[in-house]
C-alpha positions as CSV (number, residue, x, y, z in Angstrom):
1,X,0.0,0.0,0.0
2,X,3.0,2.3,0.7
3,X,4.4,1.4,-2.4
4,X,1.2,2.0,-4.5
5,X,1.0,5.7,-3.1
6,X,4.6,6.5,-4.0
7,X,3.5,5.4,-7.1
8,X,0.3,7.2,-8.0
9,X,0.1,11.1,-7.5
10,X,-3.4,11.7,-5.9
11,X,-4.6,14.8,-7.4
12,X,-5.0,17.4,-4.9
13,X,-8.6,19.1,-3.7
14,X,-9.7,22.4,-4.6
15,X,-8.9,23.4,-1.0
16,X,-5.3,21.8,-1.2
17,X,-4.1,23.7,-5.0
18,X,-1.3,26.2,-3.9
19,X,-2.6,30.3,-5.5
20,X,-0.7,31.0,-8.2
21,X,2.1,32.9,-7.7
22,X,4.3,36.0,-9.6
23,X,7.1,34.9,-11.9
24,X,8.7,37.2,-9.6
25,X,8.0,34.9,-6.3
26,X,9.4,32.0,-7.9
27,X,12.6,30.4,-6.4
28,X,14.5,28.0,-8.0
29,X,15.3,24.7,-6.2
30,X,19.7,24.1,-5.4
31,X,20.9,21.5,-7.4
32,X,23.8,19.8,-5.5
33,X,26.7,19.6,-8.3
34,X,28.1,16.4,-8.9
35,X,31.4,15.9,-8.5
36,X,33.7,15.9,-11.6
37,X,36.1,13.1,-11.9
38,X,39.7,14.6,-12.3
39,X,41.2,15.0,-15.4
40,X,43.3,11.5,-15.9
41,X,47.1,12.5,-16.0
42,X,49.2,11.1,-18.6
43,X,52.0,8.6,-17.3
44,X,54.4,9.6,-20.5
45,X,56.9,12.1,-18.4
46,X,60.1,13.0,-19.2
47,X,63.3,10.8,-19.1
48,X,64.4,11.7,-15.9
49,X,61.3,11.8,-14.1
50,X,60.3,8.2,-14.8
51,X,59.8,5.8,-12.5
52,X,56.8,2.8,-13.1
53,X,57.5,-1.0,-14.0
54,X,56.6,-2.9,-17.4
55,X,54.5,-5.2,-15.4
56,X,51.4,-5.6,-12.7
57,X,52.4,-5.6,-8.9
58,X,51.0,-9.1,-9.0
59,X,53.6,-10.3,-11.6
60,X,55.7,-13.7,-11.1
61,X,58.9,-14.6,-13.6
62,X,58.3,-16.7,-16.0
63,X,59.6,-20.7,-15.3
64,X,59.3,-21.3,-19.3
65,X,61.5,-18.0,-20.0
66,X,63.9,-18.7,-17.3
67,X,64.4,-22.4,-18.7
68,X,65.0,-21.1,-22.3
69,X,68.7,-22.0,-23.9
70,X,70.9,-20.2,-26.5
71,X,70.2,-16.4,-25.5
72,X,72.5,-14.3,-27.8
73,X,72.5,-16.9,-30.5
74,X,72.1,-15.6,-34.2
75,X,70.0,-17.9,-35.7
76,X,70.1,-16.1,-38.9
77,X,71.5,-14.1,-41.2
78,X,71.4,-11.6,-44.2
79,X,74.2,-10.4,-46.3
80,X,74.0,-10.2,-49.9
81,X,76.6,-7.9,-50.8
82,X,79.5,-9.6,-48.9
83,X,80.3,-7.3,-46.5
84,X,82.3,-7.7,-43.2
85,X,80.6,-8.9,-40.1
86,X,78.8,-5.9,-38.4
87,X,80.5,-6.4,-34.6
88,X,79.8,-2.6,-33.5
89,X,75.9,-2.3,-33.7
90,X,75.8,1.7,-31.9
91,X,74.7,4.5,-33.6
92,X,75.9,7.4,-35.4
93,X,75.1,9.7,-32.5
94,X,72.9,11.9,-34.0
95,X,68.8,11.9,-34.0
96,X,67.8,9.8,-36.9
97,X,65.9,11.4,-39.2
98,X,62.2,9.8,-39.1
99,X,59.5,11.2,-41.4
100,X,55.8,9.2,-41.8
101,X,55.0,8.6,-45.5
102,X,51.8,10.6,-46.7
103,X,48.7,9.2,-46.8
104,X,49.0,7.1,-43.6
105,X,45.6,6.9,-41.1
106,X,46.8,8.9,-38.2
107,X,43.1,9.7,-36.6
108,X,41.0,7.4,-35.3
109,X,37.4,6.7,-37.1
110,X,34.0,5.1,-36.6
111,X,34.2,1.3,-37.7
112,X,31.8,-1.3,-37.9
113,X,28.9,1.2,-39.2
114,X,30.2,0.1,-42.9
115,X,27.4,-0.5,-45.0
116,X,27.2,-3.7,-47.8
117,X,27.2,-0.9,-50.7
118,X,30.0,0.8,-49.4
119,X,31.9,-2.4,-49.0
120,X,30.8,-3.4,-52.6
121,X,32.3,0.1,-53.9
122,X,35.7,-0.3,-52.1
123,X,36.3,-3.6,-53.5
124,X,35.5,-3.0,-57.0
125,X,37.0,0.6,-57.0
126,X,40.3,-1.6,-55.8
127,X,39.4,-4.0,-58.9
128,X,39.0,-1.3,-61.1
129,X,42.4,0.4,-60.2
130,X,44.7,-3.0,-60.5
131,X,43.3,-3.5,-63.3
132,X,44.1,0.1,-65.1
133,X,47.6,-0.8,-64.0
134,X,47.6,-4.1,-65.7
135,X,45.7,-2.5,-68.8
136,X,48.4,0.1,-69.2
137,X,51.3,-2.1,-68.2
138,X,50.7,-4.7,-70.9
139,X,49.3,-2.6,-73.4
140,X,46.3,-4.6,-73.8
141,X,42.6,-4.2,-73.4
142,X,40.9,-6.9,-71.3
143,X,37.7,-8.5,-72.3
144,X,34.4,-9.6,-70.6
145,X,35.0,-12.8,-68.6
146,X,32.2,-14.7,-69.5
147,X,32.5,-13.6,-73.3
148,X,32.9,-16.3,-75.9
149,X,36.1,-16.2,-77.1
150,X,37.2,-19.1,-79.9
151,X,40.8,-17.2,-79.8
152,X,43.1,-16.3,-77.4
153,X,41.9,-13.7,-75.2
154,X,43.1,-11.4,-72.0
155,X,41.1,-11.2,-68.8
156,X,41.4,-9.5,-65.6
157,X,39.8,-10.1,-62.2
158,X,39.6,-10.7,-58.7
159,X,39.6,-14.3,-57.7
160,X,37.4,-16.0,-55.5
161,X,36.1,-19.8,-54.1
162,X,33.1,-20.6,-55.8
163,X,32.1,-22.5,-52.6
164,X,32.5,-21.7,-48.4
165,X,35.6,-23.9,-47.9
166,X,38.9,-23.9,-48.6
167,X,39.9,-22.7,-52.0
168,X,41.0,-25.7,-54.6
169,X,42.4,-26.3,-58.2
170,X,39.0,-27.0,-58.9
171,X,37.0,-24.5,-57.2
172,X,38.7,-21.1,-58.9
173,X,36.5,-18.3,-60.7
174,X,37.5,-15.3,-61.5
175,X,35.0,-12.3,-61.1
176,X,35.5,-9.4,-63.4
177,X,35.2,-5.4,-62.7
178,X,31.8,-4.0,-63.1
179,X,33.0,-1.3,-66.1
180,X,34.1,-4.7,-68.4
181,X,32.1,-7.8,-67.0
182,X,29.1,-6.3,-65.1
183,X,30.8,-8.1,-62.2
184,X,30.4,-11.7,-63.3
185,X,32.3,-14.5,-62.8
186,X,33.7,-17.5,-64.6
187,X,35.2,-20.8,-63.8
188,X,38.8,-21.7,-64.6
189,X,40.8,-24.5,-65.8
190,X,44.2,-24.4,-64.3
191,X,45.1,-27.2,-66.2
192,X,46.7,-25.8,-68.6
193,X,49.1,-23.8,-66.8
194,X,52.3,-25.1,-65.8
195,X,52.5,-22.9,-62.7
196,X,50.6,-20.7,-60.7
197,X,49.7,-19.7,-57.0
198,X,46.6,-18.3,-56.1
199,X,44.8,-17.0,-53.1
200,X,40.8,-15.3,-52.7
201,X,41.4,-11.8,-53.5
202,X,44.4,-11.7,-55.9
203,X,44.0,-9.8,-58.4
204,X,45.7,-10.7,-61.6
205,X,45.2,-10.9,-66.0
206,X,45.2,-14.2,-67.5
207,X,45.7,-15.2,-71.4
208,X,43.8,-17.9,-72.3
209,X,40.2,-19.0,-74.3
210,X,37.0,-19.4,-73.7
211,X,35.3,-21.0,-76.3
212,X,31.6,-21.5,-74.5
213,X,31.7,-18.5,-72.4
214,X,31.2,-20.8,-69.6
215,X,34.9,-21.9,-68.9
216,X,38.1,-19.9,-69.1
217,X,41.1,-21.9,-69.5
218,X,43.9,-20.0,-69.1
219,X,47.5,-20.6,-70.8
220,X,49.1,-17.6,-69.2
221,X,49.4,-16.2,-66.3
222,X,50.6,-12.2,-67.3
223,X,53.5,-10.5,-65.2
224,X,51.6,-8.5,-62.2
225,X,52.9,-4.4,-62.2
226,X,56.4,-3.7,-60.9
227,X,56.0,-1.3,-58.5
228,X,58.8,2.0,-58.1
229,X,61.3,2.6,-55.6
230,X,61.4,6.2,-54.6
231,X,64.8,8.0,-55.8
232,X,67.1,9.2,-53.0
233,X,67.3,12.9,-52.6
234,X,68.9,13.1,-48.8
235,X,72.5,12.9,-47.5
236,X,73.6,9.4,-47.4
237,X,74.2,8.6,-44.3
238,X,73.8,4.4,-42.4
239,X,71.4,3.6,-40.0
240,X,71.3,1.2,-37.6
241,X,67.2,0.0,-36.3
242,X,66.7,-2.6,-33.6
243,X,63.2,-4.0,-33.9
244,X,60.5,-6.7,-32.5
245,X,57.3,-7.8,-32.3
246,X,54.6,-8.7,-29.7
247,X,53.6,-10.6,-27.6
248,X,56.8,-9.2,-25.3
249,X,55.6,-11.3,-22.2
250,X,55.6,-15.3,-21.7
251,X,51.9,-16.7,-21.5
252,X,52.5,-17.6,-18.1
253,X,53.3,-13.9,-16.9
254,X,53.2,-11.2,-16.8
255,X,56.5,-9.5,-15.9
256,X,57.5,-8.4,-19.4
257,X,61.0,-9.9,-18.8
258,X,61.7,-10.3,-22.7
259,X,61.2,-7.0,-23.5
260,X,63.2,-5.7,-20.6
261,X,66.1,-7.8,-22.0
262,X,65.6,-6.4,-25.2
263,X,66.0,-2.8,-23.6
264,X,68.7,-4.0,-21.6
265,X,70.4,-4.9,-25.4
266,X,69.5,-1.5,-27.1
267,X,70.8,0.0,-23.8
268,X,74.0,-1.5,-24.5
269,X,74.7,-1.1,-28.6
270,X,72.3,2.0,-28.8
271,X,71.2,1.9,-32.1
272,X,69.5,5.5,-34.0
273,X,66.0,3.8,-34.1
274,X,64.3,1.0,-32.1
275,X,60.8,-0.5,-33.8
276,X,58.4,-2.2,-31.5
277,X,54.8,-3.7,-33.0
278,X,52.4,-4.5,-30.9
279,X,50.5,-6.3,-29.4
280,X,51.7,-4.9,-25.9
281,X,48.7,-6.0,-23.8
282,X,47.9,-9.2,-25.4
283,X,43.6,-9.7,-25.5
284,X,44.9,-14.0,-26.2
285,X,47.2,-14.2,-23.0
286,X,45.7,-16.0,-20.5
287,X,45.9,-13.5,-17.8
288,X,44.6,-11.0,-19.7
289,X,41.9,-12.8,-20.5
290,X,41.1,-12.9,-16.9
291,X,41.7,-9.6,-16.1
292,X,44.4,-10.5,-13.6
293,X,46.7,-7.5,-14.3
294,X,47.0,-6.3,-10.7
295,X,45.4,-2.9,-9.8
296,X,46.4,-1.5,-13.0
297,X,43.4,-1.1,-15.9
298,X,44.6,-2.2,-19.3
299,X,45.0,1.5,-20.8
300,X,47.3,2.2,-17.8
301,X,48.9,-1.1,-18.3
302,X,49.6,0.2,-21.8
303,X,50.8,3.3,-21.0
304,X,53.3,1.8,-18.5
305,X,54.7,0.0,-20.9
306,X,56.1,2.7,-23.2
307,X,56.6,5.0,-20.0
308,X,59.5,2.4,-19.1
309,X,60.5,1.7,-22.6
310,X,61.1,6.0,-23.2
311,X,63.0,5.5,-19.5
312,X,65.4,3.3,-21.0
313,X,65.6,4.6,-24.2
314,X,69.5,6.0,-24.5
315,X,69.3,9.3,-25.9
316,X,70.1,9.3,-29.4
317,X,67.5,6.0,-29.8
318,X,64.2,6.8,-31.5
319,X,61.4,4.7,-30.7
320,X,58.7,3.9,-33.1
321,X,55.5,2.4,-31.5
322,X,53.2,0.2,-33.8
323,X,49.7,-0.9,-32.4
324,X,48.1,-4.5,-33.2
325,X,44.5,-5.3,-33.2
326,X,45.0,-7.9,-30.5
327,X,46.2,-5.0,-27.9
328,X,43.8,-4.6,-25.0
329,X,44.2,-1.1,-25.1
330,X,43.6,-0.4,-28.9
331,X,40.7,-0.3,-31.8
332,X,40.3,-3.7,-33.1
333,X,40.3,-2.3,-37.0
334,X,42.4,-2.8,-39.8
335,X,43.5,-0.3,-40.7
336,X,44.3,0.7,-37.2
337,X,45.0,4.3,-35.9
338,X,48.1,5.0,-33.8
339,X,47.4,4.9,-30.2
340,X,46.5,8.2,-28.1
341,X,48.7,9.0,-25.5
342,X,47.8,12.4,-25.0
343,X,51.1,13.9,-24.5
344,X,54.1,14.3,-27.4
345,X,57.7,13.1,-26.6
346,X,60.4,14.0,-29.4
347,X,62.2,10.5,-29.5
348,X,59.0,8.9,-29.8
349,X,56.7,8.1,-33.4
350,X,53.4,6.6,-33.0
351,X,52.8,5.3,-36.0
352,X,49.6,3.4,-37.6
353,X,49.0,0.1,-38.7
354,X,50.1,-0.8,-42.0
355,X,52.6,2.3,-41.8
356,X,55.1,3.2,-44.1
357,X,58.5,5.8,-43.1
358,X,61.7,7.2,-43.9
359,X,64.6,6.7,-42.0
360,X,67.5,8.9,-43.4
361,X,66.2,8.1,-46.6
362,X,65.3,4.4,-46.1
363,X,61.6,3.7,-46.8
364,X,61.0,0.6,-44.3
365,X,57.0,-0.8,-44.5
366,X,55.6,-2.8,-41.9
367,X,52.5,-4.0,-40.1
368,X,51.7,-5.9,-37.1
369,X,49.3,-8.2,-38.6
370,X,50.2,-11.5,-39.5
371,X,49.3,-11.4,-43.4
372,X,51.9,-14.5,-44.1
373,X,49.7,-16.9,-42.1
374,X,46.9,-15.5,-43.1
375,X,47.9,-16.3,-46.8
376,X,49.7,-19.6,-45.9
377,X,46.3,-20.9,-44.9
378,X,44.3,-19.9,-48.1
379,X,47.1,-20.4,-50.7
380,X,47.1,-23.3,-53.3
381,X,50.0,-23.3,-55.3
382,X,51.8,-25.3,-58.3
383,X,55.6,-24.4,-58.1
384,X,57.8,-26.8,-58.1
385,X,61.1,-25.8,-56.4
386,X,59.9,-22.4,-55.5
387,X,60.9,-20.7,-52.7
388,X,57.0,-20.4,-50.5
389,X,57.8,-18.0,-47.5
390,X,59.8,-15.8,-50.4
391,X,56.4,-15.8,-52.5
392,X,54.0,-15.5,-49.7
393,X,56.1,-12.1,-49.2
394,X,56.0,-11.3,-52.9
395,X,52.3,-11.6,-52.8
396,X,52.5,-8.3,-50.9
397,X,54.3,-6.4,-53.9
398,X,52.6,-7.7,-56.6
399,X,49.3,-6.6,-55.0
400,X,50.4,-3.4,-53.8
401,X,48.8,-3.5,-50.2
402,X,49.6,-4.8,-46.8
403,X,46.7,-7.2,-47.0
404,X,45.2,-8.9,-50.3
405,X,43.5,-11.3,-49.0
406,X,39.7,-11.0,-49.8
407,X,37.4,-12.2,-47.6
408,X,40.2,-11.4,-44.9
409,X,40.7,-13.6,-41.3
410,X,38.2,-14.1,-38.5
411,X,41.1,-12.5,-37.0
412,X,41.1,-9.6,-39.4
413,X,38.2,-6.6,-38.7
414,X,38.8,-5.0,-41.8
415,X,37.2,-1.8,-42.9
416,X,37.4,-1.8,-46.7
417,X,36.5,2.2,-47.2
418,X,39.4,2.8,-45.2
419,X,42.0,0.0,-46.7
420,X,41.6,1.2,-50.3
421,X,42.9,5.1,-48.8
422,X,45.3,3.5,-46.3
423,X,46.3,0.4,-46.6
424,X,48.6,0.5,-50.4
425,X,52.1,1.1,-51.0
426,X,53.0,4.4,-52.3
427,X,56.1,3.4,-53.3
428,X,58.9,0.5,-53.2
429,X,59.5,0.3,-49.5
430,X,63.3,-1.0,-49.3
431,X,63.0,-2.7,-45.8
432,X,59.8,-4.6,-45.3
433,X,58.5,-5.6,-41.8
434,X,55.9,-9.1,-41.9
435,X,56.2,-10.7,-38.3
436,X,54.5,-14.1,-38.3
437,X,54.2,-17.3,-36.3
438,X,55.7,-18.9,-39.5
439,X,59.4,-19.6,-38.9
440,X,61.7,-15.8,-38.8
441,X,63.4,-15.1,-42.1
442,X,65.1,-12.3,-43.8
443,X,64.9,-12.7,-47.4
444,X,65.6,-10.2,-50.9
445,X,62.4,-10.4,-52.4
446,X,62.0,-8.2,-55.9
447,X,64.7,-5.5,-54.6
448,X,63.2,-5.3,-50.9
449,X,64.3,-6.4,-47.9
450,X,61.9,-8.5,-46.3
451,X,62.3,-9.5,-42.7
452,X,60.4,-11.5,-40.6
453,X,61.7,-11.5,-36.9
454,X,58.7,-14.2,-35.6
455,X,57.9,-13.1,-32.2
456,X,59.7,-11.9,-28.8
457,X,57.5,-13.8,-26.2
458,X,56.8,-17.0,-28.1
459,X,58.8,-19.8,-28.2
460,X,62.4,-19.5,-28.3
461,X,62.0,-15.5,-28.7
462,X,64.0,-13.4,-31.7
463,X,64.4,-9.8,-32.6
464,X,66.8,-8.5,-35.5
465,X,69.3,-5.9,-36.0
466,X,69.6,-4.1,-39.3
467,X,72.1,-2.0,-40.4
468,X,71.9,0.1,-43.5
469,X,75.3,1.7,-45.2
470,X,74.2,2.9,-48.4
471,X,70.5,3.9,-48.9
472,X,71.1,4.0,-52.6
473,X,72.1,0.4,-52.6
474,X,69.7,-1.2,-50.4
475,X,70.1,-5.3,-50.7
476,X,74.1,-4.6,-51.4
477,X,74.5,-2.6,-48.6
478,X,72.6,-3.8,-45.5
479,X,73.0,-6.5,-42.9
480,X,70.5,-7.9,-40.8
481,X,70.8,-10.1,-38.0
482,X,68.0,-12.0,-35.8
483,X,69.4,-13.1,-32.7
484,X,67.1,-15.2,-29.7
485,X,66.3,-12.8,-26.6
């Protein structure tokens, strides 16, 4: 009954209705203010004034780290042009000159609101623009897909799985643009070529017939578009860049103890640059998952991180932070924004992933996403003798983007609007960064270094060291190293 008359406002009697009063008369009721939360305080400080831990208060050591063998060893090693053993790994002493390529994604943007259509556009706008490229560098003029053909005949698509599984030799169409085939698509015959790997989404022009307009069997397989290095204007001057890639914890901790080896290292030979990919916070490590990270949120966990990294940082060593879509702290997109610290430190570049910069007049790409086991997965491939991590990398170049897979990885929240602006090369980068679970490598693919330094917290645990003499001379002239934590 008390409830009920809480509930229902009786309407007073005649006797009981307060006479009106003047707007004058009025008084307004005091509204306590709420109390505002303090404005949180960034934990990037100065050098000097630093003083927090990579890790939780709650952290143990690692038992798997502190049993792992053969720290120091270089497990391998890339020298093309003969030169002398690099022994003396330091610096040049002077601030390394770090500039972000144009056309990068450096604010952050509303994702997963992308419509179907929108989606749709991207992806032929990006079929429409590889194949202009083919058009012009062949000299040719590619015809509908589906078109009856009794003669030889050149095609370009997109390819794709006719079905939901895995792609197979016999499962292969290739879907046209909308300006020459109204977006159709038509089966292939791979029999006839003697070799060829393919993966959903490559995009490529084909000689061939099609007698019925049903079946394309191709006998060709035309040279995909070399892409252009950019000519070096600057001072010639070598560069040495440390680098590796998350997870930089063992899953059984927390304590961060590989990455504060790896500082302990760059401490030691101070290179000019030090290039760290994320993931920082791991979302897949078990104690994230738990949320045991101590009293610490994940942001400040984050933040904590490259506070201590800067700490450490000798002073000549510039430090370029790359985020993953599996940090804790970061938007799960691809392509993903740099992370917000809210401050500015000089020695420090947040850069986006894919990103692309100059370092005294290297161009080194790179992007935290594992786009090698990604295509390892969907590949099929006819190539006897053929080197596969090297092509898995090639892929990359030929396509011109950080990611040509199409439909990407579960793993992979891409945003296609945003990849076509993004996500391509603008040039011939001359050091390529692909970390992957796949085994480390550092190979010369098509004029480009491409390194792949595997991760710091898993398994045995590698980073590399590069060194770069001549920046005219890229695969002649540079020396790379990766060496277990």
């Amino acid at each position: 009954k008390q409830w009920y008359q809480r509930r229902v406002r009786v309407r007073p009697s005649q006797s009981q209705k307060r006479p009106l009063e003047s707007p004058s008369s009025f008084r307004v009721p005091k509204i306590s203010k709420t109390p505002t939360r303090p404005p949180r305080t960034s934990t990037i400080t100065s050098r000097t004034s630093l003083s927090c831990s990579l890790s939780p208060v709650t952290a143990s050591p690692s038992q798997t780290y502190s049993q792992r063998k053969g720290s120091g060893d270089i497990v391998n090693t890339f020298n093309e042009g003969g030169l002398s053993p690099v022994t003396d790994w330091s610096g040049h002493g002077e601030a390394a000159q770090i500039t972000l390529s144009k056309g990068l994604l450096m604010k952050p943007y509303q994702y997963m609101f992308q419509k179907l259509s929108a989606k749709g556009e991207a992806c032929d706008e990006h079929l429409d623009i590889m194949g202009e490229m083919l058009a012009k560098h062949h000299g040719a003029e590619f015809e509908n897909v589906s078109k009856p053909v009794q003669g030889e005949s050149r095609v370009a698509g997109r390819i794709c799985c006719d079905s939901t599984g895995k792609l197979n030799a016999s499962s292969v169409v290739l879907e046209g643009s909308l300006e020459t085939s109204y977006g159709k698509r038509v089966p292939l015959d791979l029999r006839g070529l003697e070799h060829y790997s393919l993966y959903p989404g490559q995009i490529l022009a084909l000689e061939g017939t099609n007698p019925t307009g049903r079946k394309f069997i191709p006998t060709k397989m035309l040279s995909p578009v070399p892409m252009k290095k950019k000519v070096v204007t600057s001072e010639n001057k070598p560069v040495t860049i440390f680098g590796a890639c998350g997870p930089y914890t063992s899953q059984d901790s927390l304590a961060y103890e590989p990455l504060a080896d790896l500082l302990s290292k760059v401490q030691e030979e101070q290179p000019d640059v030090l290039i760290l990919l994320g993931p920082f916070v791991d979302v897949k490590h078990p104690l994230v998952e738990k949320c045991d990270v101590g009293d610490m949120t994940l942001e400040e966990l984050f933040r904590s991180q490259i506070s201590h990294i800067l700490q450490r940082l000798p002073k000549h060593t510039h430090l370029v932070v790359v985020p993953s879509q599996r940090d804790a702290a970061c938007d799960f997109v691809y392509p993903q924004p740099p992370p917000d610290l809210g401050v500015s430190v000089p020695n420090l570049t947040l850069a986006p992933d894919p990103c692309t910069l100059e370092v005294n007049g290297v161009c080194v790409a790179m992007t935290s996403t594992d786009v090698l086991f990604h295509l390892s997965s969907e590949e099929i491939s006819h190539s006897p003798g053929s080197d596969r991590l090297g092509r898995l990398a090639g892929h990359l170049l030929h396509q011109h983007n950080f990611y040509p897979l199409h439909p990407s990885s579960e793993d992979v929240n891409l945003d296609y609007p945003h990849f076509v602006k993004h996500a391509f090369f603008q040039t011939k980068p001359d050091i390529l960064l692909l970390p992957s679970d796949l085994r480390y490598f550092v190979k010369n693919v098509q004029d480009t270094v491409v390194v792949n330094p595997a991760k710091l917290g898993k398994g045995s645990g590698t980073y590399f060291k590069l060194r770069v003499k001549d920046s005219k001379q890229i695969t002649n002239s540079t020396f790379v190293n990766i060496v277990k934590i």
